[in-house]
N, C-alpha and C positions, 0 to 999 in steps of 0.2 A: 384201411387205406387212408392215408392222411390226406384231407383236402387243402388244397391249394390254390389263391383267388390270384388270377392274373390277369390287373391290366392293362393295357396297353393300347394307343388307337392305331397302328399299325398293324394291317393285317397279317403282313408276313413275317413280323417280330415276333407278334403274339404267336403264330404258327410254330415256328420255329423251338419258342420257351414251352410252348405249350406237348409238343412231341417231344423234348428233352425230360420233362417232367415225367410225365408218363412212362419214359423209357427205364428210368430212375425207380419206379414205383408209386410213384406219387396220384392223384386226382384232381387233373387243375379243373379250376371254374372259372368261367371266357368273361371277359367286361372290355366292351372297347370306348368308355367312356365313364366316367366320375360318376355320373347317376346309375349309370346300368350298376358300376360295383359296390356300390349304397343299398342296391334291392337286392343285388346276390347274396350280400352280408345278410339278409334280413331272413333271407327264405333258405341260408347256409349256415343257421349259425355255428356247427360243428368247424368251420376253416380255422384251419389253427395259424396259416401263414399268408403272408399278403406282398406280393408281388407291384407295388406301384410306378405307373410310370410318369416324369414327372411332367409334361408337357401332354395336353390335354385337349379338345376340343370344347368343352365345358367349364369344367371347375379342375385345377390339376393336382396334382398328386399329392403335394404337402395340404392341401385343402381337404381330400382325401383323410390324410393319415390324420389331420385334428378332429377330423369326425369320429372315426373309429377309434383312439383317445376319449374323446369324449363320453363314448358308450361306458369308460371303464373296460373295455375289453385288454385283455395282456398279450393276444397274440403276435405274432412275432412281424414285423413291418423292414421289408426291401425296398430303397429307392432306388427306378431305373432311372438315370440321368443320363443325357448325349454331353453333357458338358460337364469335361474335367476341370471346374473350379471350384477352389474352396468352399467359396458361398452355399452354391447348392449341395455340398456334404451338410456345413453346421446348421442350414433351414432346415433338412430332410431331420436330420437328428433332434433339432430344438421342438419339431412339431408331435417328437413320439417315433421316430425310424430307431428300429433298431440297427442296422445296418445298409450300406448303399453299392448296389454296381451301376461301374461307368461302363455305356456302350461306346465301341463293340466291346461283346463280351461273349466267351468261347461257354458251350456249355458244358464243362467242365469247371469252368470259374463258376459260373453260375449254381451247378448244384453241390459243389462244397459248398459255397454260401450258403444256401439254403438247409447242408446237412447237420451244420455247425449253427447256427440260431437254432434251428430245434434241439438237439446238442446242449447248447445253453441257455435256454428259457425248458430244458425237461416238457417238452411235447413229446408224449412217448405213447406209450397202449394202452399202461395203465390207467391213462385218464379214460381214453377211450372206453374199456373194457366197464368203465361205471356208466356211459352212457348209448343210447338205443336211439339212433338216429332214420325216421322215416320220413320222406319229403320236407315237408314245410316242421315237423314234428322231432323233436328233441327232450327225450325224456331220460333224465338223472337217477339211476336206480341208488345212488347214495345220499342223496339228500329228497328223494322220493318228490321230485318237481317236474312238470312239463311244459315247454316252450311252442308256440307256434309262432313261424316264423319272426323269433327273436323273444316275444311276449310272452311272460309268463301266464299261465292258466291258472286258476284258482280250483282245485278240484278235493272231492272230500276223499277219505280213506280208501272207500270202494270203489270209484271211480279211477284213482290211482292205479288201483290193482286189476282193477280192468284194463285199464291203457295198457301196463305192461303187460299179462296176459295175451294180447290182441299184439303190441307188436316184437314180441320173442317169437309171435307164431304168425308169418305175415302172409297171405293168401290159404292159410290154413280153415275151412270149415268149418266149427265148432258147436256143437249143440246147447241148447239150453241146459242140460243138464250137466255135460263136463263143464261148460262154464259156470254153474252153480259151487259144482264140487272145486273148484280150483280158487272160487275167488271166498267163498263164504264157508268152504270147509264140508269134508262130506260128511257132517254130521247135522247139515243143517238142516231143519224139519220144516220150512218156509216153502212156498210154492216156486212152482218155473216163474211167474210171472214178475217176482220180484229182479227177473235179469231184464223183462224187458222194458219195466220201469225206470230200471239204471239205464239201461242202454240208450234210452228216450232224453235221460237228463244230460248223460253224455253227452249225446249227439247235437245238444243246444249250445256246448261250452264250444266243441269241438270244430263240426260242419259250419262253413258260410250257413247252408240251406236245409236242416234238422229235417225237412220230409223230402228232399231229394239227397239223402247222403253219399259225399265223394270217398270218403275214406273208412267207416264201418259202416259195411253194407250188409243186409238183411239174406240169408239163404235162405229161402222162404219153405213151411214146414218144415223145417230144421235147426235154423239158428243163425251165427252171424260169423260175420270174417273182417278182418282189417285188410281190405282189398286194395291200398296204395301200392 
């Protein structure tokens, strides 16, 4: 399901786009203010489309869209404007929009728009289908990379292959031993403990808190699970 960042500081605007989405297929993610949708990006970074509105409580929406610019990111950029003037088409455009609706707007106008930039920026499954998205965690099974919330990680071979491992299988229990066999090969003659050695290094790159861990957690006499 494709996420979709929208925001808006009106409640029942945002309500409104945000039940149309939905209805559509979509998974929006709520921001009623310039900074909130700066950390959504951060802890989202799978959202392929951006909903902005352009009057703001904080910082507004073309300020907005030169940040996310900025990143390098290519995903696809809507300016919600109240005012049908020129001006704010060519600012929305000159800052990185790919496209703008003027409210009011029906939604039906609304998600062609939105059907049609994904349409033509090719946001499709494919991409998705390379990556493995769990909370704050974004891992690229084709260039074999992992992001937490936006950052990349530095991890070695094994590591890698542990990550994914752990989340292809998420709340699953896993023993020492199939984890042995799946990451290092069942031919390998090395001990159990070479898994909790990794596990240990992981959990330093991974966890805020490496002995209280939030997201690979310990089954104790057993083994471990990627419990997000």
């Amino acid at each position: 399901m494709k996420k979709i960042l929208v925001l808006e500081d009106e409640a029942n605007i945002r309500s409104f786009v945000v039940i149309n989405l939905r209805r559509s297929g979509f998974e929006p993610i709520e921001a009623e203010n310039g900074m909130m949708a700066l950390e959504k990006l951060k802890v989202n970074p799978d959202i392929c489309l951006a909903l902005l509105d352009v009057m703001l409580p904080d910082i507004d929406g073309f300020e907005v869209c030169r940040r996310i610019r900025a990143t390098g990111s290519k995903m696809g950029i809507i300016m919600l404007t109240a005012k049908d003037q020129e001006i704010d088409k060519v600012t929305g455009l000159m800052t990185g929009a790919d496209d703008y609706v003027t409210k009011p707007f029906s939604p039906a106008e609304l998600t062609a728009r939105v059907d049609a930039l994904i349409r033509r920026l090719g946001i499709d499954d494919e991409k998705a289908s390379n990556e493995i998205v769990s909370g704050p965690f974004l891992l690229n099974t084709r260039n074999r990379t992992l992001e937490k919330g936006g950052q990349r990680l530095k991890l070695t071979q094994i590591e890698y292959l542990l990550m994914r491992l752990f989340m292809e299988n998420p709340g699953k229990a896993m023993s020492r031993e199939d984890i042995l066999a799946a990451v290092w090969g069942s031919d390998f003659t090395g001990e159990l403990k070479t898994v909790d050695v990794n596990i240990r290094r992981l959990r330093i790159k991974i966890e805020a808190d490496p002995t209280e861990p939030e997201f690979l957690t310990t089954v104790w006499g057993y083994g471990y699970k990627w419990g997000y």
